[in-house]
N, C-alpha and C positions, 0 to 999 in steps of 0.2 A: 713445115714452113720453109719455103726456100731463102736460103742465104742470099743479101745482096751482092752485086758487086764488086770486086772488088774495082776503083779506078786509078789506072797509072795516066798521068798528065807531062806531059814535056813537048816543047816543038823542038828539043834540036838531041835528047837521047832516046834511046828504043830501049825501052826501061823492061820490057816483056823477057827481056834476054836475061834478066838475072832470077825470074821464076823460072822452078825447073818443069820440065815437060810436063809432066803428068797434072798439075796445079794448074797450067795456065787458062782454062776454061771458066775459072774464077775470076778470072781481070778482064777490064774492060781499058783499050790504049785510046787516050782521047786526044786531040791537039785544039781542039777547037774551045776555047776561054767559056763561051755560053752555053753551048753543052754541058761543061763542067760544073758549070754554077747552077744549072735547072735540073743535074742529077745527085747532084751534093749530099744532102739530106738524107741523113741515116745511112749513109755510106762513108766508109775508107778511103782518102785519097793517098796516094804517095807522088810526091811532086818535086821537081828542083827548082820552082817561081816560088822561093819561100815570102816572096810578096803576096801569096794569095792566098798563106796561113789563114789569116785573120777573119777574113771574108768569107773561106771555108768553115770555119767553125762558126761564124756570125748565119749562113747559112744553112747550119743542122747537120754538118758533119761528122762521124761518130769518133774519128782520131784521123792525122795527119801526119803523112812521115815523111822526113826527109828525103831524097835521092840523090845520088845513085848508095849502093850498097848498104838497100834496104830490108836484104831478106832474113838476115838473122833475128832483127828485131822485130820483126813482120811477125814471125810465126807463133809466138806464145799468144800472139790475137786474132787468129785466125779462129774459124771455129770448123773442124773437120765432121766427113760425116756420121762418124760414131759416135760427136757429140752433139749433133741435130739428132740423131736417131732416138739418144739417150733423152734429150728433152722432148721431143716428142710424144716418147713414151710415158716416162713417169712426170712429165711436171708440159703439161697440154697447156694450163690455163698461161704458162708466162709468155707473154708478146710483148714487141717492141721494144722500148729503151730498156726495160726491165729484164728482158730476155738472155739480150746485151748483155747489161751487166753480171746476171749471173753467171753467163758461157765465160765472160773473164775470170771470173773469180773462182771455179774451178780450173781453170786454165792456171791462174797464179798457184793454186793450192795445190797440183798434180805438180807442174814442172818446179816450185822452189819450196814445197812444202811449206808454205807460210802458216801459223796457228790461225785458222777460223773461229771469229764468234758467232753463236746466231743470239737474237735478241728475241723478243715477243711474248704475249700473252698467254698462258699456260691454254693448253691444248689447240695453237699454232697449227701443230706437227714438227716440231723440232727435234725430237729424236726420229722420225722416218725421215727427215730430211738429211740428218745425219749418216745415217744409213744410205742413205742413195748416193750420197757425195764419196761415202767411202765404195760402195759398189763403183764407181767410174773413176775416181782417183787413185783405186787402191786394191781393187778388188781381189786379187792371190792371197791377200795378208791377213791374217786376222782383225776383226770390228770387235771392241769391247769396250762396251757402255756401261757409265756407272750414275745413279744418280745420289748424290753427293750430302744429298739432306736426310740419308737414310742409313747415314755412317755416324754413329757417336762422335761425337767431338776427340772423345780422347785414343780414338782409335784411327783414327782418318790416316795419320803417318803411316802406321803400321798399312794399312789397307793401299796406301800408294806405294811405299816403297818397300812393303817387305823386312820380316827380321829373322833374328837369328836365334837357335832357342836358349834360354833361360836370359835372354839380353832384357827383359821386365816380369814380371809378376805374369802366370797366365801366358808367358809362350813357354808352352810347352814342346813342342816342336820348331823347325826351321818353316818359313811361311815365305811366298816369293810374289808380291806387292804388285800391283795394276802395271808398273812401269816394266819389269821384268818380261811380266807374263805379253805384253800388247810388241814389245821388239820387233821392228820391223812393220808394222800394221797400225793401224789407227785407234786411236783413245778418244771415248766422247764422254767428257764429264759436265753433265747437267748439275743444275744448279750451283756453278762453278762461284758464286755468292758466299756458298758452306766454310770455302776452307777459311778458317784465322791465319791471320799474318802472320804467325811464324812458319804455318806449311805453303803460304803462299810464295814466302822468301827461298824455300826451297825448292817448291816446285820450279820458280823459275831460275834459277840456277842450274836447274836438271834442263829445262827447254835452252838453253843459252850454252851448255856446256857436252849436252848430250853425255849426262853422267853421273848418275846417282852412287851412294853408299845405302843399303839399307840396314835398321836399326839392330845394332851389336856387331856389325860385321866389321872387316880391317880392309876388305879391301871393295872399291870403285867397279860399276858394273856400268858398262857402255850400251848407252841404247840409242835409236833413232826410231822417233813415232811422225804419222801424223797426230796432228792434235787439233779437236773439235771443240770447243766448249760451248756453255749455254746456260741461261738466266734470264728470268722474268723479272730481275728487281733492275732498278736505274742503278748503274752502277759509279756512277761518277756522283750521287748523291750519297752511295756509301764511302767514294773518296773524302769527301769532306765530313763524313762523321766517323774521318779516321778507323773504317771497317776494310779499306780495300788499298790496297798502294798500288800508286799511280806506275810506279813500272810495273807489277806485276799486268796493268789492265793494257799500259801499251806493249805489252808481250805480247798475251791470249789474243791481241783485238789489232794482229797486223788487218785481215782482214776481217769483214763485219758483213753479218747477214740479217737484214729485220725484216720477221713474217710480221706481217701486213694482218690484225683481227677480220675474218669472216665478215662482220658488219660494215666493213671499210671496201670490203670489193666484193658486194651483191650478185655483182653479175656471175661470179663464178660458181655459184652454189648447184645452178643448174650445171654445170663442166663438173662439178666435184659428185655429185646424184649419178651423172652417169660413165663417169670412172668407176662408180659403187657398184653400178648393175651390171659391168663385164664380172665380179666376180658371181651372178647367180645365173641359173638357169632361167628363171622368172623375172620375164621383165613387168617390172613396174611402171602404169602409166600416171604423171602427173598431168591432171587440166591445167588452164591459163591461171584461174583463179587461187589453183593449191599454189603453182608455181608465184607467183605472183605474193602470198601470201607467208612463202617461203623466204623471198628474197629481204619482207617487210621485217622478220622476227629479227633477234639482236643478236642470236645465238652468244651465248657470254659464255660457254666452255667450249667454243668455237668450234674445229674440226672433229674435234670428240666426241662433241655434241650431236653435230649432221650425221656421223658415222652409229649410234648409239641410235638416234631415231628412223634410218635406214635401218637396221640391224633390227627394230622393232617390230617396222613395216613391212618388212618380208614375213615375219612372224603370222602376220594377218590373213585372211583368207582374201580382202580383196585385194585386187590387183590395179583397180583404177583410185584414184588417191584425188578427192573432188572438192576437200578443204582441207585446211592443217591448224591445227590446235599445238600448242606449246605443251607438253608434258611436265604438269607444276603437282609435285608431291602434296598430300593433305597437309592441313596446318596442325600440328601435333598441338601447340599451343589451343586451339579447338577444343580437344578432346579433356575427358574428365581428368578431374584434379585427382583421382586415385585411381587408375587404370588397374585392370588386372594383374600387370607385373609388379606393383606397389611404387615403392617410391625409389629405388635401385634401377627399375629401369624408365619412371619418368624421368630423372635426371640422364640418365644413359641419351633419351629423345630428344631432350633439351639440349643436351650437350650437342650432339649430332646436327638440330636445327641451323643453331646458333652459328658451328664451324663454316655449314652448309651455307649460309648467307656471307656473312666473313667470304669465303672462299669464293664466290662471286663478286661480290662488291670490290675484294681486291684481285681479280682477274686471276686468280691462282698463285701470287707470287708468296712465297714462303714468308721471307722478311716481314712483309706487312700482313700478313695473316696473326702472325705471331706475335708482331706488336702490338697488333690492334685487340687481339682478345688477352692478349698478357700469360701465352705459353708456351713452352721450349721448344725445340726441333722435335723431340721427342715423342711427344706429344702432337704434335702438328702430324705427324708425320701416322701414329697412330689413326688418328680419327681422316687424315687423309686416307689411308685405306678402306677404313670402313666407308667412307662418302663413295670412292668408286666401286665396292661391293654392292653399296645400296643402288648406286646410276646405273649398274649393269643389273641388277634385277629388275630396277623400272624397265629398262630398253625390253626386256624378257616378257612382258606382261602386255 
């Protein structure tokens, strides 16, 4: 996608002269008032008629900067071409305003490492998006992701910051904690919801001070990460039921990223189909009707979901794909009231149904998963597994 524009305006300075050679193919020098205003729109101006702010932005302009001695501020907005290239490649579908805004926001998160959140409904892609962001913000350094609802409660400390051995019951050795280990490189902690307020009080002490102790040690261990987090629960709804403190969320949430559910932008599904089919040799043909029929479904474990049913349909022998059926497991509730397995593993299927509905109806978010059927992380997190054991055997069949 070619970058617009850029527009330098003045009739009495030659504003061209404070971009350096090599950049200047990017500006466009206008003197002329209605030019300027019928090329406005979605483009950069830099101007010294700070009279015609207003009217620029009233006409769709994407930022407006003062002149003269505008190129320092200029450039953290620019968007070069290793990061056209970079979204070209991995993220096709974002155009326009939306495109925009995310070229900025790894912009802010590369040049002043500010903490990213991404927001969205479980199976988004929020951890490959995180990965991609650290591939072009960061990429020499090590990426390590952790997801956060899969840490007991009483060990979550130990697991960020590391301890020293015989500092509790059970460290038997010295142990060197997520924060240690990521120095230098990016940290992406999903379901960042997980930690309780007293690790939340320290983590952000660590991101504000670049400086942990970990548990039993005497001395201070200096670190600088980027920092990624992520969460499908409202988190300003756990502010008020006193689960999350309000500085810790205006840390994590300098900036903010919300993937948009699969059913909210149809159109993409066909752009996401065939990002899927560069990885096989076999191309799959869909008709108007499959396609069409595609765009209609609701997909509720969203990206997951499209990638699992691809992943199915290459499976198959044919190749032209002429309607699409939603893939809906049997109703175990159906089946006999004494199954072969007895009564140890009808509850086992019941269990699993039950999560299984749960687990859509609340889009995947932990929090209410958990409230809603009345069981621990623990738990949750158990029969979470088995659910995408069983979704990748369907995809398989």
């Amino acid at each position: 996608m070619k970058e617009p524009k850029i527009i330098l305006f003045s009739k009495s300075l030659n504003l061209i002269e404070e971009v350096p050679m090599g950049q200047r193919e990017r500006f466009l020098s206008l003197e002329d008032e209605e030019l300027l205003f019928r090329k406005a729109c979605g483009t950069t101006v830099i101007t010294n008629h700070c009279a015609l702010i207003e009217k620029l932005y009233k006409l769709g302009a994407t930022h407006v900067f003062k002149a003269p001695d505008f190129w320092d501020d200029l450039q953290p907005f620019l968007i070069d071409d290793q990061l056209n290239n970079f979204l070209n490649k991995h993220f096709p579908c974002l155009e326009g305003q939306r495109r925009q805004d995310f070229s900025s926001l790894l912009t802010s998160h590369k040049l002043a490492q500010l903490p990213l959140l991404l927001t969205g409904e479980s199976g988004t892609g929020k951890t490959y998006l995180a990965k991609k962001i650290h591939d072009y913000t960061n990429p020499k350094k090590v990426f390590i992701a952790k997801n956060l609802s899969e840490i007991p409660s009483n060990l979550m400390e130990s697991e960020l910051f590391g301890h020293k051995k015989g500092s509790f019951t059970g460290a038997t050795t010295d142990k060197k904690g997520l924060l240690e280990r990521v120095n230098g490189g990016t940290l992406f902690l999903d379901e960042i919801s997980g930690l309780s307020l007293e690790v939340q009080m320290k983590l952000l002490k660590v991101i504000e001070e670049k400086e942990f102790t970990p548990i039993g040690a005497t001395r201070s261990i200096k670190v600088t990460f980027h920092l990624i987090s992520a969460t499908c629960d409202d988190l300003q709804e756990m502010i008020k039921g006193k689960k999350m403190r309000p500085d810790f969320l205006a840390r994590i949430n300098a900036l903010q990223w919300h993937l948009i559910p699969l059913r909210e932008r149809k159109h993409d599904i066909t752009n996401y189909l065939e990002t899927l089919q560069k990885d096989y040799k076999r191309q799959i043909y869909f008709t108007p009707e499959a396609r069409e029929a595609l765009e209609n479904y609701s997909w509720p474990n969203n990206i997951r979901e499209l990638k699992n049913y691809y992943q199915r349909i290459q499976s198959l022998r044919a190749s032209v794909i002429r309607n699409f059926e939603k893939q809906t497991p049997p109703n175990r509730y159906q089946r006999s009231i004494c199954p072969s397995k007895g009564l140890p593993g009808l509850i086992e299927e019941v269990e699993g149904e039950v999560f299984r509905n749960s687990y859509q109806q609340n889009q995947g978010r932990p929090n209410h998963i958990c409230k809603d059927l009345k069981i621990s992380k623990s738990v949750f997190y158990r029969l979470s597994q088995q659910l995408e054991t069983e979704v990748k055997k369907e995809a398989s069949h």
